[in-house]
DOLUMZA-656272 format. One record per atom (N, C-alpha, C, O): atom name; x, y negated, z; residue in one letter. Coordinates in Angstrom, 1 decimal. Each point is the difference from the previous one (the first is absolute). Example, Ala and Ser with C-alpha at 12.3 -4.5 7.8 and 13.67 -1.06 7.14 Angstrom:
    a        X        Y        Z   r
    N     13.2      5.7      7.8   A
   CA     -0.9     -1.2      0.0   A
    C      0.9     -1.2      0.0   A
    O      1.0      0.0      0.7   A
    N     -1.4     -1.1     -1.4   S
   CA      0.9     -1.1      0.0   S
    C     -0.8     -1.1      0.8   S
    O      0.5     -1.1      0.1   S
END
This chain:
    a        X        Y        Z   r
    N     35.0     20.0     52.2   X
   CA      1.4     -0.1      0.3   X
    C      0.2     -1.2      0.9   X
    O     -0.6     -1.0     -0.1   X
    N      1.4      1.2      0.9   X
   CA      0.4     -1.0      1.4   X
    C      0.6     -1.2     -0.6   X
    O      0.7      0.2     -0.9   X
    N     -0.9     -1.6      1.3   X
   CA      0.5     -0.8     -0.7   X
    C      0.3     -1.0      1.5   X
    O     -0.3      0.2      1.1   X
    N      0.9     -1.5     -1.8   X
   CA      0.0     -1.2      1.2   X
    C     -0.9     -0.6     -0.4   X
    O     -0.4     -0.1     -1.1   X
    N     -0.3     -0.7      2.4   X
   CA     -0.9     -0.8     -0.1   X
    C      0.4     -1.2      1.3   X
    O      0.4      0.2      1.1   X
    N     -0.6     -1.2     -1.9   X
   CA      0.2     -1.4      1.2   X
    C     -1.2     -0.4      0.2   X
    O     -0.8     -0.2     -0.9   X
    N      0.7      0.2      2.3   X
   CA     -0.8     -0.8      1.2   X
    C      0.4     -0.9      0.4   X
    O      1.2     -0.4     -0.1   X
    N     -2.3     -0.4      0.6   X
   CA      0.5     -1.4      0.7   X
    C     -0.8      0.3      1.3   X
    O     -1.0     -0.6      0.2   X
    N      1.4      1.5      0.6   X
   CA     -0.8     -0.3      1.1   X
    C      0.0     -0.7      1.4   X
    O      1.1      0.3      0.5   X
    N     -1.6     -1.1      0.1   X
   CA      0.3     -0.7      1.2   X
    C      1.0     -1.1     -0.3   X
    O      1.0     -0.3      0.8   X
    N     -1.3     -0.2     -2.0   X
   CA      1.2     -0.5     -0.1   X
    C      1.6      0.6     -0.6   X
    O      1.0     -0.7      0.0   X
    N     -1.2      1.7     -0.2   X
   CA      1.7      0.6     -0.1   X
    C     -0.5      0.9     -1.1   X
    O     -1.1      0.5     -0.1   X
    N      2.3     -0.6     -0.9   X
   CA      0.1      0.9     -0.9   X
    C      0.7      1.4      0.4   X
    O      0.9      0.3      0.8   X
    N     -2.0      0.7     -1.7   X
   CA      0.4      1.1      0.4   X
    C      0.3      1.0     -1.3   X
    O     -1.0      0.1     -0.7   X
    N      1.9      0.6      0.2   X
   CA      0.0      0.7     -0.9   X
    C     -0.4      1.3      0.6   X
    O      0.4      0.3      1.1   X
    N     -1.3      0.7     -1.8   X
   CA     -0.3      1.2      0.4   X
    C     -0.3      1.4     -1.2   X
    O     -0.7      0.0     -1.0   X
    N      1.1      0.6      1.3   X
   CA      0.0      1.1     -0.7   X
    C     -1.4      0.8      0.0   X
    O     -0.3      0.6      1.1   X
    N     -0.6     -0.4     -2.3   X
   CA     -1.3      0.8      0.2   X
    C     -0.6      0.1     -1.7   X
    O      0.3     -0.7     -1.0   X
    N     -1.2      1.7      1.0   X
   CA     -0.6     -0.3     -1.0   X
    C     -1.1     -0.9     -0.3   X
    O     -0.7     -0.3      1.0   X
    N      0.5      0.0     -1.9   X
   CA     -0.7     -1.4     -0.6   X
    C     -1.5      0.4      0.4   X
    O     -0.9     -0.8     -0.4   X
    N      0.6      1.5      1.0   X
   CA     -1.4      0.2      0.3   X
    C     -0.3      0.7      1.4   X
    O     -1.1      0.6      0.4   X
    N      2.5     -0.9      0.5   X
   CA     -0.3      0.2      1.5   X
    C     -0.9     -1.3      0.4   X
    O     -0.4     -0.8     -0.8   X
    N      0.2      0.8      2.1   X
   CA     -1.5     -0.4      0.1   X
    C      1.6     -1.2      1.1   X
    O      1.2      0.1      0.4   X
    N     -2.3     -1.2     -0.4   X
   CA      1.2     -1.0      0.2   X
    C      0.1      0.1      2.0   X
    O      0.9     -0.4      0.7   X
    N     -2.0      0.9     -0.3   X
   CA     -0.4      0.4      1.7   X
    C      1.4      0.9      0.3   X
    O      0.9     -0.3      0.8   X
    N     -0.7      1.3     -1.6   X
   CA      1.1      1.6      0.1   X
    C      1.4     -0.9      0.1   X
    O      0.8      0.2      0.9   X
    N     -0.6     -1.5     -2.2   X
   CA      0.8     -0.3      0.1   X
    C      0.5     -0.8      1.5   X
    O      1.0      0.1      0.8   X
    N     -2.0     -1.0     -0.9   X
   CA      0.1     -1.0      1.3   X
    C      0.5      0.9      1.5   X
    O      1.0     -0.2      0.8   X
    N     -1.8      1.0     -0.7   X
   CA      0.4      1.0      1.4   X
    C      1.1      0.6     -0.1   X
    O      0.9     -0.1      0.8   X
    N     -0.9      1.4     -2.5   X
   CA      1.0      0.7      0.9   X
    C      1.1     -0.2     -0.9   X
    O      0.8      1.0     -0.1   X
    N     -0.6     -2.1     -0.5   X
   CA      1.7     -0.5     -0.4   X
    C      0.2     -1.5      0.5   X
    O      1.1     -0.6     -0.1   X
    N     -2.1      0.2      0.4   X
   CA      0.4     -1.2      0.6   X
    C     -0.1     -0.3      1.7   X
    O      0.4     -1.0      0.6   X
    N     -1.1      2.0     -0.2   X
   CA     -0.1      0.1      1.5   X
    C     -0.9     -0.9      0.5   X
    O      0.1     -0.4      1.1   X
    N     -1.5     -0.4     -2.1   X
   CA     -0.9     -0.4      0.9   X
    C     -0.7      0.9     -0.1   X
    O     -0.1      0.9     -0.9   X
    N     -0.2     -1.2      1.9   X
   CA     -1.5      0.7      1.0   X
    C     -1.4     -0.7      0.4   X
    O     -1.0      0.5      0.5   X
    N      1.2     -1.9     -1.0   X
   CA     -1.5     -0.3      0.0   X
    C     -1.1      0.4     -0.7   X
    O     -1.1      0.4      0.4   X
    N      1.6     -0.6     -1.9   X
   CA     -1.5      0.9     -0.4   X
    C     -0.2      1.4      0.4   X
    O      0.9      0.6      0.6   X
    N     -2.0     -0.2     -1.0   X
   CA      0.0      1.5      0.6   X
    C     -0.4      0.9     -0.9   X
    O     -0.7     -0.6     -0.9   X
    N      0.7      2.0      0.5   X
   CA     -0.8      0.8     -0.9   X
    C     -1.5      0.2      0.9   X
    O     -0.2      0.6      1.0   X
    N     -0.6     -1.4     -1.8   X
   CA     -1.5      0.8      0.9   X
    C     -0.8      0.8     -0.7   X
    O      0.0      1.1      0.3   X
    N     -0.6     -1.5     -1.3   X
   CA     -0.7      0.8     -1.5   X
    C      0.7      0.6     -1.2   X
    O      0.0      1.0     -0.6   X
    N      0.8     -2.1      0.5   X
   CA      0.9      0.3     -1.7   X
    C     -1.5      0.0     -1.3   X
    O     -0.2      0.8     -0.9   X
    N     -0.4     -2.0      1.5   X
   CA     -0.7     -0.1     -1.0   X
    C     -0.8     -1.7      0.3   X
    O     -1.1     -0.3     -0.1   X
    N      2.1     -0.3      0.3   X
   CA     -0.2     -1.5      0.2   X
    C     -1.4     -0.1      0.3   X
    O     -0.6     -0.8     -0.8   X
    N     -0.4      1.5      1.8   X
   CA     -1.1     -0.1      1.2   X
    C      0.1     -0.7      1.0   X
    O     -0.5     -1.0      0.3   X
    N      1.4      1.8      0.4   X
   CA      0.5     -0.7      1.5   X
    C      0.5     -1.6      0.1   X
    O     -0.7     -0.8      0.6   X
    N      1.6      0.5     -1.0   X
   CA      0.9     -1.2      0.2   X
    C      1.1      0.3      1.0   X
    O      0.7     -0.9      0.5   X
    N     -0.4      2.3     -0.3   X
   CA      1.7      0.0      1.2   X
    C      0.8     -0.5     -1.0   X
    O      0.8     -0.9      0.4   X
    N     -0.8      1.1     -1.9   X
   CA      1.3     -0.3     -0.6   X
    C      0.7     -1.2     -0.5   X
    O      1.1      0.1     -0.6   X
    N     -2.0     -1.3      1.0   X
   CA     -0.7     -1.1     -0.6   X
    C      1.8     -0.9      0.0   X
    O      0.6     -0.1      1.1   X
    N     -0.3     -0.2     -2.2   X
   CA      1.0     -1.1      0.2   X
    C     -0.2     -1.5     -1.0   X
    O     -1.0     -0.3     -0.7   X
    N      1.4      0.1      0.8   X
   CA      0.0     -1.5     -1.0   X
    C      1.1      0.2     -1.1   X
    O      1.2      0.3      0.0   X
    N     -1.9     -0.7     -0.9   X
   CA      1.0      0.2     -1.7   X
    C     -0.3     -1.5     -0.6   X
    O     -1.1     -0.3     -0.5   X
    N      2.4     -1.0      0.7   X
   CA     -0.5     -1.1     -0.4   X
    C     -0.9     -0.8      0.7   X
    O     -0.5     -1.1     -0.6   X
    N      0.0      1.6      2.1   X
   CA     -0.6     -0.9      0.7   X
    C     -1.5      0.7     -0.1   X
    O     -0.9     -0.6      0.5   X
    N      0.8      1.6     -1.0   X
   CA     -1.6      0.6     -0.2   X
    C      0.2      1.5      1.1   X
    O      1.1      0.7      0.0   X
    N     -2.1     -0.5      0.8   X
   CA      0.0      1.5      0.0   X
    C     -0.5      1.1     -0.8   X
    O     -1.2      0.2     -0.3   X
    N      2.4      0.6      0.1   X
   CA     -0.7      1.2     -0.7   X
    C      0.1      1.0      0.5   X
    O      0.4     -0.4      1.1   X
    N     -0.5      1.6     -1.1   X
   CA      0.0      1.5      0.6   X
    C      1.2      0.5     -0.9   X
    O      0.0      0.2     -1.2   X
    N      1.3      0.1      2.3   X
   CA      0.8      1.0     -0.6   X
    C     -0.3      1.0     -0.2   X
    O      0.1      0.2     -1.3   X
    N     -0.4      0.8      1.8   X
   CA     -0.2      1.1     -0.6   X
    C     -0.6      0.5     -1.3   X
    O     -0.1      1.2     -0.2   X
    N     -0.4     -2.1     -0.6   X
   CA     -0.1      0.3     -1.4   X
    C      0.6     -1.3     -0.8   X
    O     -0.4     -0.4     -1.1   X
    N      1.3     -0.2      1.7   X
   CA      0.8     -0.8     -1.3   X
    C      1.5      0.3     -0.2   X
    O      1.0     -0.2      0.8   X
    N     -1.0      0.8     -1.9   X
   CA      1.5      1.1     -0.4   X
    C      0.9     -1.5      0.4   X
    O     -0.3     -1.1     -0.4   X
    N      1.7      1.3      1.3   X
   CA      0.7     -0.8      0.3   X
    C      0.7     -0.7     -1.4   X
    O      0.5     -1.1     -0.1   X
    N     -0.7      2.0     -0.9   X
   CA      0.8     -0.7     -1.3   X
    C     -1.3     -1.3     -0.1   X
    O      0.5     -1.2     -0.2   X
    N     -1.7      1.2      0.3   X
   CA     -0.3     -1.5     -0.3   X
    C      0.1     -0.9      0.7   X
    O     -0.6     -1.1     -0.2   X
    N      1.5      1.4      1.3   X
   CA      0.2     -1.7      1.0   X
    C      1.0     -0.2      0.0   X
    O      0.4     -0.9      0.8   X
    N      0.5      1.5     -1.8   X
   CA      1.6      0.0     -0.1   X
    C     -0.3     -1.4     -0.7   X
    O     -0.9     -0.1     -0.8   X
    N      1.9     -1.4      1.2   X
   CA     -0.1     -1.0     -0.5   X
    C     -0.8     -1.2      0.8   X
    O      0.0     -1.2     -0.2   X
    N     -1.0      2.1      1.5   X
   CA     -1.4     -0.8      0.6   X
    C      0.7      0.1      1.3   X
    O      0.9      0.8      0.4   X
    N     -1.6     -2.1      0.5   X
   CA      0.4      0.1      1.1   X
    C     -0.6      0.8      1.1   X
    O     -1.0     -0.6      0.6   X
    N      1.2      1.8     -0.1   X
   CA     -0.5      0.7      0.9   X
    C      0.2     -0.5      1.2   X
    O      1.0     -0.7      0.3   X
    N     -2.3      1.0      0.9   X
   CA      0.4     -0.6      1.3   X
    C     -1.1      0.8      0.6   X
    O     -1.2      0.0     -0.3   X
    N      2.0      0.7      1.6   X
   CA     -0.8      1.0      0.7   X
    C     -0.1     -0.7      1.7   X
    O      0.6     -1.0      0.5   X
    N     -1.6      2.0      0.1   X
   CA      0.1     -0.8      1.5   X
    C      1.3     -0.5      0.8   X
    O      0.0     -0.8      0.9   X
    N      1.4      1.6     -1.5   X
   CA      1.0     -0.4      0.6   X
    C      0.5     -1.1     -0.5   X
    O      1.1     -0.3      0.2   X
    N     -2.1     -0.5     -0.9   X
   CA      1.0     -1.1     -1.1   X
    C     -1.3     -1.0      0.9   X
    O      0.1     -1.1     -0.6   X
    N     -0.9      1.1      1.4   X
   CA     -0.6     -0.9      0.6   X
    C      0.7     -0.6      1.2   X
    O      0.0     -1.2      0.3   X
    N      0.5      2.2      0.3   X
   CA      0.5     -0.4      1.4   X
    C      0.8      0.5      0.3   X
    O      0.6      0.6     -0.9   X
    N      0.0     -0.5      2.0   X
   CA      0.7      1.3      1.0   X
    C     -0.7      0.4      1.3   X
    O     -1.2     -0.2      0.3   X
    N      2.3      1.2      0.5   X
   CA     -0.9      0.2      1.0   X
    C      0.5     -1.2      0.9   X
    O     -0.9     -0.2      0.8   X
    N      2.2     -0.6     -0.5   X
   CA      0.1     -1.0      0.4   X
    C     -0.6     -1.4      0.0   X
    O     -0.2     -0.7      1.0   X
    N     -0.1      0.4     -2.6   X
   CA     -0.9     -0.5     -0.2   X
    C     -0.8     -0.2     -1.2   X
    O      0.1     -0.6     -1.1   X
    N     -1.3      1.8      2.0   X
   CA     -1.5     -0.2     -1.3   X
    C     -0.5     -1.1     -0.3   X
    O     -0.1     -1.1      0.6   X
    N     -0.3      1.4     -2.3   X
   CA     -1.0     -0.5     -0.7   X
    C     -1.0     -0.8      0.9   X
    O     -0.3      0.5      1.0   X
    N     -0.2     -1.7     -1.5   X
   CA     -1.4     -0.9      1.1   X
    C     -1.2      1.4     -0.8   X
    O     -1.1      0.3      0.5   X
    N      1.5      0.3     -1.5   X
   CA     -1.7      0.8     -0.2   X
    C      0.9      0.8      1.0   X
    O     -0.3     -0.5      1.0   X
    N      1.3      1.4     -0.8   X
   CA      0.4      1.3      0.9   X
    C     -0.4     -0.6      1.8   X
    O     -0.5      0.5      1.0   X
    N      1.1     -1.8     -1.5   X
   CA     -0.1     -0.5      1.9   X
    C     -1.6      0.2      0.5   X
    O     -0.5      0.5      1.0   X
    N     -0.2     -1.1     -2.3   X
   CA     -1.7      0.1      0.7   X
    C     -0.5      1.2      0.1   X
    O     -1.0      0.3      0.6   X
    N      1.8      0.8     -1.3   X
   CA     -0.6      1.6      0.0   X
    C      0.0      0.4      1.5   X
    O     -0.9      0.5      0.6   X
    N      2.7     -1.0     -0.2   X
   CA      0.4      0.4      1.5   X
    C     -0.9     -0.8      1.0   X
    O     -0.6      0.6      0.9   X
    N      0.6     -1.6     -0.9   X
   CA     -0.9     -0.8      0.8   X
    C     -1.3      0.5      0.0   X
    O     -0.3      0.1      1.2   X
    N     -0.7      0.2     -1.9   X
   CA     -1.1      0.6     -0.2   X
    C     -0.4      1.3      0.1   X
    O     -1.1      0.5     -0.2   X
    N      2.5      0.0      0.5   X
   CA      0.2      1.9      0.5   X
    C     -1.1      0.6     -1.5   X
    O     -1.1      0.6      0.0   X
    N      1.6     -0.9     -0.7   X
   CA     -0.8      0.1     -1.2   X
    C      0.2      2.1     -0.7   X
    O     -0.6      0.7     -0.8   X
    N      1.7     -0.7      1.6   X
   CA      0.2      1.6     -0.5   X
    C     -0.2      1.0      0.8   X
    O      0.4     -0.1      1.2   X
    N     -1.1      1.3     -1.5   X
   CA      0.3      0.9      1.1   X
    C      1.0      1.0     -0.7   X
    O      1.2      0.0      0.3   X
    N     -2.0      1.3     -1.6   X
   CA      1.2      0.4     -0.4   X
    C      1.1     -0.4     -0.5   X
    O      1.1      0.5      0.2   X
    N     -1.3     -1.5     -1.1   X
   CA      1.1     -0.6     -0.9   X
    C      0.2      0.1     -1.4   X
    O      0.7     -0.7     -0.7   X
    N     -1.4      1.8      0.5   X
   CA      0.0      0.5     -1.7   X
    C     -0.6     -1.0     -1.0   X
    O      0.6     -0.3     -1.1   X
    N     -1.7     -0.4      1.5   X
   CA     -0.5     -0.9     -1.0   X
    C      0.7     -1.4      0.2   X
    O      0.0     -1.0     -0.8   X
    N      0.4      1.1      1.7   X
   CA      0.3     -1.4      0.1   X
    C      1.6     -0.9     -1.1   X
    O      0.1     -1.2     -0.3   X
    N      0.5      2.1      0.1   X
   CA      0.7     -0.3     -1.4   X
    C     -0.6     -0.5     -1.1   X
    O      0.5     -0.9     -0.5   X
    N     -1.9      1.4     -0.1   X
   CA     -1.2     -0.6     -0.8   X
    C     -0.6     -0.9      0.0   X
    O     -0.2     -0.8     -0.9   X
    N     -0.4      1.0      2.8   X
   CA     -0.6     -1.4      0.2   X
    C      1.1     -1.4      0.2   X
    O      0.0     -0.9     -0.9   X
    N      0.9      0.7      1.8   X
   CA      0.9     -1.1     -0.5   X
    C      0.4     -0.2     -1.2   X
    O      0.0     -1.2     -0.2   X
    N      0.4      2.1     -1.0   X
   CA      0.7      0.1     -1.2   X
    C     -1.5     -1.4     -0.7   X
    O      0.0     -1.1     -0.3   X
    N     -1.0      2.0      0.3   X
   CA     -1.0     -0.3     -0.8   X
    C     -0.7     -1.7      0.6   X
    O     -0.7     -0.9     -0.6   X
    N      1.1      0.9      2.1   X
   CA     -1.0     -0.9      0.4   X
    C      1.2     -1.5      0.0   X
    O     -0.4     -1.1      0.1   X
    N      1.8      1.6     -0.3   X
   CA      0.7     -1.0     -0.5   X
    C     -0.1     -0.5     -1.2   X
    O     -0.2     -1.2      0.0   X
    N      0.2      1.8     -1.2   X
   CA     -0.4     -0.6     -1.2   X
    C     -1.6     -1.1      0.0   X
    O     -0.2     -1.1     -0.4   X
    N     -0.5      2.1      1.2   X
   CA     -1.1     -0.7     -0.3   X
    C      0.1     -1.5      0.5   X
    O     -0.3     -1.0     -0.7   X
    N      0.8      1.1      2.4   X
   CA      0.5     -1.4      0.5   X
    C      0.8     -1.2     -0.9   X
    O     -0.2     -1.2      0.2   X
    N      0.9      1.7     -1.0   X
   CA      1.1     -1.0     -0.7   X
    C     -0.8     -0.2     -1.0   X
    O      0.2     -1.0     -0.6   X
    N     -1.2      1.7      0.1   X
   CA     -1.0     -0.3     -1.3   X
    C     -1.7     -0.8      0.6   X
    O     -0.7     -0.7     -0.8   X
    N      0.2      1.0      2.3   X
   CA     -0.9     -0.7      0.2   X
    C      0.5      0.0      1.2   X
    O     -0.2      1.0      0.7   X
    N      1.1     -2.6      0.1   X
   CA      0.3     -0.3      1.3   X
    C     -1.1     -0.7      1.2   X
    O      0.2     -0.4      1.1   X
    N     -1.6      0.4     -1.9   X
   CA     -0.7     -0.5      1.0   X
    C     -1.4      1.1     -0.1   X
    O     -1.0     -0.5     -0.5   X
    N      1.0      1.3      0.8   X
   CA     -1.1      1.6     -0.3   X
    C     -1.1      0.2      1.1   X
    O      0.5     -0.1      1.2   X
    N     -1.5      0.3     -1.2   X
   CA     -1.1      0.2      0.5   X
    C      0.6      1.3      0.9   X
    O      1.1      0.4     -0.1   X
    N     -2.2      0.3      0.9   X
   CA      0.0      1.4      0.3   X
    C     -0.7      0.4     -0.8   X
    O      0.5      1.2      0.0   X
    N     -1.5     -1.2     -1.0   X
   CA     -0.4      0.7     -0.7   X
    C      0.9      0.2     -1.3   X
    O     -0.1      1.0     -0.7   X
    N      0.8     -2.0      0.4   X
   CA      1.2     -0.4     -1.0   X
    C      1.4      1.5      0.8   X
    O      0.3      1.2      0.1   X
    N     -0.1     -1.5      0.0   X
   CA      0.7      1.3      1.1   X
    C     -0.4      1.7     -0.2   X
    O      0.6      1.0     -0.6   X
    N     -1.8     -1.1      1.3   X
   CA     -0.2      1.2      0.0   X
    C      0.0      0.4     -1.5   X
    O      0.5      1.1     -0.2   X
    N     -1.0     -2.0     -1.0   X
   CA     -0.4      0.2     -1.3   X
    C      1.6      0.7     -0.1   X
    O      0.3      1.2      0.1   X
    N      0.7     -2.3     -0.2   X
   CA      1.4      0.8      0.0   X
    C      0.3      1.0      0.1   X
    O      0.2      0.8     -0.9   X
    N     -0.1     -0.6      2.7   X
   CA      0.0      1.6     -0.1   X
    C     -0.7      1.0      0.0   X
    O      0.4      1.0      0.6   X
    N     -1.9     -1.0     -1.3   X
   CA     -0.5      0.6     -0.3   X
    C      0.5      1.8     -0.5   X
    O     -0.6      1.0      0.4   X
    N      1.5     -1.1     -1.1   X
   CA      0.8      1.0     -0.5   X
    C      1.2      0.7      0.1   X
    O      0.8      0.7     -0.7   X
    N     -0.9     -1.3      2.6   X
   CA      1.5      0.9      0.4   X
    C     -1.4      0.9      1.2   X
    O     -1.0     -0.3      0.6   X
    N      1.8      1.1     -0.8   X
   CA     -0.7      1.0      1.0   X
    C      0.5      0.0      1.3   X
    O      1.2      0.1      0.0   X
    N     -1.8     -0.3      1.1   X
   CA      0.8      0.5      1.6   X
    C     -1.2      0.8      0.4   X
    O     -1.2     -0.2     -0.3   X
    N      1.9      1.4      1.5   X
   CA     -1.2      1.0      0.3   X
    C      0.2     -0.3      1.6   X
    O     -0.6      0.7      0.8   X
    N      1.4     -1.8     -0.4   X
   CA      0.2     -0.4      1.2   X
    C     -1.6     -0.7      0.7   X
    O     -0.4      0.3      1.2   X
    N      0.0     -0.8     -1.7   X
   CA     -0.6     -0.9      0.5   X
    C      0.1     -1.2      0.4   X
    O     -0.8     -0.5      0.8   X
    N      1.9     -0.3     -1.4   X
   CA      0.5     -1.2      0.4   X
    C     -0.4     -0.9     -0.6   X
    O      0.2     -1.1      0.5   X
    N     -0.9      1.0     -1.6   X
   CA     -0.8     -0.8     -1.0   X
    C      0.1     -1.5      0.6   X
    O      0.7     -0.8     -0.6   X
    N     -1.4      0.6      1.8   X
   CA     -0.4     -1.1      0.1   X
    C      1.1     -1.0      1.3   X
    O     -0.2     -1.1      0.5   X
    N      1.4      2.0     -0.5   X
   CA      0.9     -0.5      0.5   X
    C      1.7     -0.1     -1.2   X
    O      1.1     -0.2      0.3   X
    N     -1.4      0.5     -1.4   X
   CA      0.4     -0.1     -1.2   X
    C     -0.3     -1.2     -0.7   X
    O      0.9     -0.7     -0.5   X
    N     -2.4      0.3      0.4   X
   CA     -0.8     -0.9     -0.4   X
    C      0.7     -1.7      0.7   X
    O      0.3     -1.0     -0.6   X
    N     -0.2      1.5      2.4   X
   CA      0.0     -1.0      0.5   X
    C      1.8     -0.4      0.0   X
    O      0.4     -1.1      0.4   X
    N      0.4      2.2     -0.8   X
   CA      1.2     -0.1      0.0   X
    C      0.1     -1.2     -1.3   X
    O      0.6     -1.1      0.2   X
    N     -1.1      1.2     -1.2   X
   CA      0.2     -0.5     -1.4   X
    C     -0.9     -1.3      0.2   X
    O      0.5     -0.9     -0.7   X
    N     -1.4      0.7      1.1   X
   CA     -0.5     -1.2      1.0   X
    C      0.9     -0.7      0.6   X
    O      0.3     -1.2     -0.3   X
    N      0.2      1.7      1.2   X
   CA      1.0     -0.8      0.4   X
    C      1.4     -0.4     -0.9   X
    O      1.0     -0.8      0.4   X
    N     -1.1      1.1     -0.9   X
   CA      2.1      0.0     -0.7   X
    C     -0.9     -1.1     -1.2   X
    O      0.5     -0.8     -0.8   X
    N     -1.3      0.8      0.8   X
   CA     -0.8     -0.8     -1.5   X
    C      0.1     -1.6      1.1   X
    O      0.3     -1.2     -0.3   X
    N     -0.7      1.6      1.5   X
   CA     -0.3     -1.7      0.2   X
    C      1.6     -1.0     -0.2   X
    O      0.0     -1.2      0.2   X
    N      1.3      2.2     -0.5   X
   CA      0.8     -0.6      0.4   X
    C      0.6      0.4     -1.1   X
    O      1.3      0.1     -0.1   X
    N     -2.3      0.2     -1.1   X
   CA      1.3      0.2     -1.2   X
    C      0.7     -0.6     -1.2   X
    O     -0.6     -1.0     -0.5   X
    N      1.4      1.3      0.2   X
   CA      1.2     -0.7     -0.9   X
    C      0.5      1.5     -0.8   X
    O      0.4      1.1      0.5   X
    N     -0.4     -1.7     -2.0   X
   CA      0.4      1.1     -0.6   X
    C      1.6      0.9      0.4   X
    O      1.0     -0.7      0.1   X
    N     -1.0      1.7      0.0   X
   CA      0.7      1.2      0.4   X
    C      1.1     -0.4     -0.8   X
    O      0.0     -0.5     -1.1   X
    N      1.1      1.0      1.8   X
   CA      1.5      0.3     -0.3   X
    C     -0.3      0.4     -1.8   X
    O      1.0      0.3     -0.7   X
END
């Protein structure tokens, strides 16, 4: 049965209507109108869904929104704008780091936490990171050098 559940996301409280075991991705998109994470597997493989719960990344698509009710959520729109990105979003842009775009909600999502938890990271420290978001682009090593860059100049995140 449908119930309220409070969010904190981006900063802003949100009351939303769903059952206790929608998947908290369904909520984010299609009652709250982000669009950063993405559905890619629905089986937390990929990393499109990747947001931060409390400063950690986790994979929406298998965490029922009833357990972040109370936690602070923060998705790629809670990094930046398109006026003005994130220093990880600016180095993505600067580094033409995307071609399709699908993974890259994952890779920023995931390679921010990692930043704010190790601000001075190797390239092999890096790649270790995103080891487990998938891109079929081929951009690997302009992803790598994106997060390279935003590291030489980082300060923990909003």
């Amino acid at each position: 049965m449908p119930g309220t559940i409070h969010l904190k996301v981006n900063g802003k409280q949100h009351a939303v209507e769903a059952e206790p075991d929608t998947m908290l991705l369904y909520v984010l998109r299609d009652q709250l109108g982000l669009h950063g994470p993405k559905f890619g597997c629905g089986l937390s493989q990929c990393g499109a869904c990747t947001v931060h719960l409390d400063g950690a990344a986790v994979r929406s698509c298998v965490l029922p929104a009833a357990a972040a009710e109370g936690r602070a959520i923060t998705t790629l729109e809670g990094l930046g704008s398109v006026d003005k990105p994130g220093p990880l979003q600016q180095a993505f842009i600067d580094e033409q780091a995307v071609q399709c775009g699908y993974c890259i909600n994952g890779m920023i999502m995931t390679a921010q936490a990692f930043l704010d938890a190790h601000p001075n990271p190797s390239r092999d420290d890096i790649k270790q990171a995103l080891d487990n978001n998938l891109c079929r682009c081929g951009t690997h090593m302009r992803i790598v050098r994106a997060v390279e860059r935003a590291a030489k100049h980082w300060k923990h995140a909003p």
